[in-house]
N, C-alpha and C positions, 0 to 999 in steps of 0.2 A: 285226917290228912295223911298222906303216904309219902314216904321218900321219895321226890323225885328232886326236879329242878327248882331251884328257887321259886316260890309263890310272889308275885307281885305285892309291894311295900305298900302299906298303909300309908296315908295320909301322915303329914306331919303331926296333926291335930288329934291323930287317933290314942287309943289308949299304950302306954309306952310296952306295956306284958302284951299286946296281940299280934308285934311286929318283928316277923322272925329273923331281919336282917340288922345285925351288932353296928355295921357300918354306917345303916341310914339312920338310925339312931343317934348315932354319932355328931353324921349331919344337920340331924334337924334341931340338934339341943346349943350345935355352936354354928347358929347362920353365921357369926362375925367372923369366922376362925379363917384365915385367909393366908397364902404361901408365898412364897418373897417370890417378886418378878424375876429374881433371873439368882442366879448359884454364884457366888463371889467367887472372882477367876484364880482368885489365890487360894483358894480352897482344898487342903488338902482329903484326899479320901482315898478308901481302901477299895480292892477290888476283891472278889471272889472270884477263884477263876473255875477250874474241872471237875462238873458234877456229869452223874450218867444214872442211867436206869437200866435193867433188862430183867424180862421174863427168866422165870424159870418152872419146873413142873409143878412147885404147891401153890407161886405166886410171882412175887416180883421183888427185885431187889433195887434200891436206892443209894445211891455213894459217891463221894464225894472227898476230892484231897483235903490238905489241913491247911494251903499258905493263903494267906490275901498282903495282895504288893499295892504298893504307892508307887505310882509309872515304874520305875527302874528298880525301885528299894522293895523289900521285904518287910511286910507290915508287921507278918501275922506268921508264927511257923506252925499252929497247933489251934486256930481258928474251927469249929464246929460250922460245916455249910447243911448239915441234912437233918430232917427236924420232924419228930412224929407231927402230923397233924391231928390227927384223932385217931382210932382202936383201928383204923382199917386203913390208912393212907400217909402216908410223908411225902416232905416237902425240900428240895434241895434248893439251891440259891446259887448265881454267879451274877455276876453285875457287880453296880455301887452297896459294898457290904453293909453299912450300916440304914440306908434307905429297905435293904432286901429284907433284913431282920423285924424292920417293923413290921411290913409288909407279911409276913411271916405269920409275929405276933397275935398281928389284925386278922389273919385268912385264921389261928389255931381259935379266936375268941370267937371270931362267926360263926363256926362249926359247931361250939358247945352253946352257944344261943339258939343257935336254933334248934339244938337238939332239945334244950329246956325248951320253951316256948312252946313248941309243936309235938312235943314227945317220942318224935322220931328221927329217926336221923337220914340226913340226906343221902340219896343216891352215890354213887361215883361222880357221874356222867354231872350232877349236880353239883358236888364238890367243886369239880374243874370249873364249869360254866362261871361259877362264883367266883376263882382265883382269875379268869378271865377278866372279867368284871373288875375287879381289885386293881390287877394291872393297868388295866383300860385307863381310870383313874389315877394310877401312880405318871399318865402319861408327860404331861406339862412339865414333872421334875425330869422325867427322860430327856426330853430335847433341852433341859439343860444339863445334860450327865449325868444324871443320876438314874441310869437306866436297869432297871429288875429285871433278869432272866430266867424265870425259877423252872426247873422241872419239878412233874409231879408226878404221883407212883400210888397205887391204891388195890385194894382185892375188891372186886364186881362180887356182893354174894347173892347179884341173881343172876348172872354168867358167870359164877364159880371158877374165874380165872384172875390173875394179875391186869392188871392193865396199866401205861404208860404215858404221861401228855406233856408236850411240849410246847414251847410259847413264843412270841416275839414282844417287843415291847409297845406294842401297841395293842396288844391285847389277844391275836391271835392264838388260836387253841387248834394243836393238832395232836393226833393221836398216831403211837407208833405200836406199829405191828410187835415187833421182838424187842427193840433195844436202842437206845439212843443218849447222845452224849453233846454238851453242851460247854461254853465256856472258851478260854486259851485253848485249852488243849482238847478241846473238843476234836476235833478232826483228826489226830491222832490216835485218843481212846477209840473211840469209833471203828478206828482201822481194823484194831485190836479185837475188840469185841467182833467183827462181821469174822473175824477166822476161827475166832474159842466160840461163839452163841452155838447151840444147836436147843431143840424145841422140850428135852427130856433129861435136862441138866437136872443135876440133885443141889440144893443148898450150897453143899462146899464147894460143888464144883463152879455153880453162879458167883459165890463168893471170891472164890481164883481168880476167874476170869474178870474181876469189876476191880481186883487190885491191881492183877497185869496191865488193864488198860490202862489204871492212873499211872502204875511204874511206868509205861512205857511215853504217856502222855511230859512224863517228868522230864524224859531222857529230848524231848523234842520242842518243852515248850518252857521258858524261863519262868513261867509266873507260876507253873506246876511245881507242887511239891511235892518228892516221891518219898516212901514209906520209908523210915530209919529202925532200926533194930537199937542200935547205940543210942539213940537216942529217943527212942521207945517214941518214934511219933507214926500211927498207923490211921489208914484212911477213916473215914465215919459212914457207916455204913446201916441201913435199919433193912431187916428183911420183912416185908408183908406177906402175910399167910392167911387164908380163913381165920388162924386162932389170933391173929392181931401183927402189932408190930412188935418185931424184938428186935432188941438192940445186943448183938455178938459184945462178948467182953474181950478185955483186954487179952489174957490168954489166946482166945481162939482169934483169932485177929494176928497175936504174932504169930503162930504156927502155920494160917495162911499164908503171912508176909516173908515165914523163914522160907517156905514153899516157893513162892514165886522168885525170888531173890536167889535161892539156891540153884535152880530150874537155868535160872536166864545167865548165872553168874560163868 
């Protein structure tokens, strides 16, 4: 079997090692397992608000601020939205914070299942279709609030470039050319990025420009939260390459931040 798109799920009845999808499994061992008809209206919950993606020349970068708020209040000032999925793709999150994380969870355990099972690992194109699929199913809590936004960000290593996919909450799957940004302050970042993107950015210079857009995304949108020096709180960010994902340390991250900050100051 070869990476591609998810194979079609066995039978319930089939043997549980031949079934490369974590989630149907899930399914079929708790037919009882069932979701509350409706989200108790006093419910408090956090949001995640401004994640983004964009190309660059070795691949693509994924990031995302640090705050998640409760309507008006500050949840979260140093909350983690972007999250390796496996050696070649991460996964950023805006929406109902704690629904997304699972959701998260569930999309990083499918990927190493079927990587066991099948001995190979999925596609890109595959990846996505499945977080599609994930969503699709997250949908019922959606129309009661609890709606998943996620972008997702991966290296193609049989078009040996970055690539970027976006979503809505019903499952929707679209792909962006150079770069896109999601969340409050979506629209903002976005701006940002459409003036700094160009097709032949280096690393740092992708890395600049994905913190500018949250600085800026901060300056315009209340739920954003922009990068502090004082208080050592810096975006999260994973860059995907051919050689995998890295995660920029603390250091290179504030030198970015002193960068942008200095720049705009």
């Amino acid at each position: 079997m070869t990476g591609g798109d998810i194979q079609p799920p066995v039978s319930a009845g089939g043997p549980i090692g031949s079934n490369p999808s974590f989630s149907d499994l899930m399914r079929s061992s708790r037919q009882d397992a069932s979701v509350p008809s409706q989200t108790p209206p006093d419910m408090a919950t956090s949001h995640a608000t401004t994640v983004l993606g964009l190309k660059f020349r070795d691949g693509v970068i994924v990031a995302g601020d640090r705050r998640a708020v409760e309507g008006f209040s500050i949840a979260d000032e140093k909350m983690e939205k972007v999250f390796p999925a496996d050696d070649l793709s991460a996964i950023a999150i805006s929406g109902a914070a704690g629904q997304a994380i699972e959701v998260v969870r569930l999309f990083q355990t499918e990927l190493e299942h079927y990587e066991k099972v099948t001995g190979d690992r999925l596609s890109l194109d595959g990846k996505a279709n499945r977080l599609a699929q994930m969503i699709r199913e997250n949908f019922p809590m959606a129309i009661q609030g609890l709606v998943v936004v996620p972008l997702f960000g991966g290296y193609d290593e049989r078009a040996e470039i970055g690539r970027i996919f976006r979503y809505d909450a019903t499952g929707g799957r679209w792909e962006d050319e150079d770069y896109h940004a999601t969340g409050s302050g979506g629209r903002a970042a976005k701006g940002t990025l459409k003036k700094r993107w160009r097709p032949d950015m280096s690393r740092e210079d992708a890395m600049t420009a994905a913190v500018e857009a949250l600085a800026d995304a901060s300056e315009e949108d209340v739920g954003t939260g922009g990068p502090s020096l004082i208080r050592g709180i810096f975006p999260t960010i994973c860059v995907i390459t051919a050689s995998g994902v890295d995660e920029p340390d603390e250091q290179e991250l504030r030198s970015i931040v002193e960068g942008v900050i200095g720049e705009n100051a």
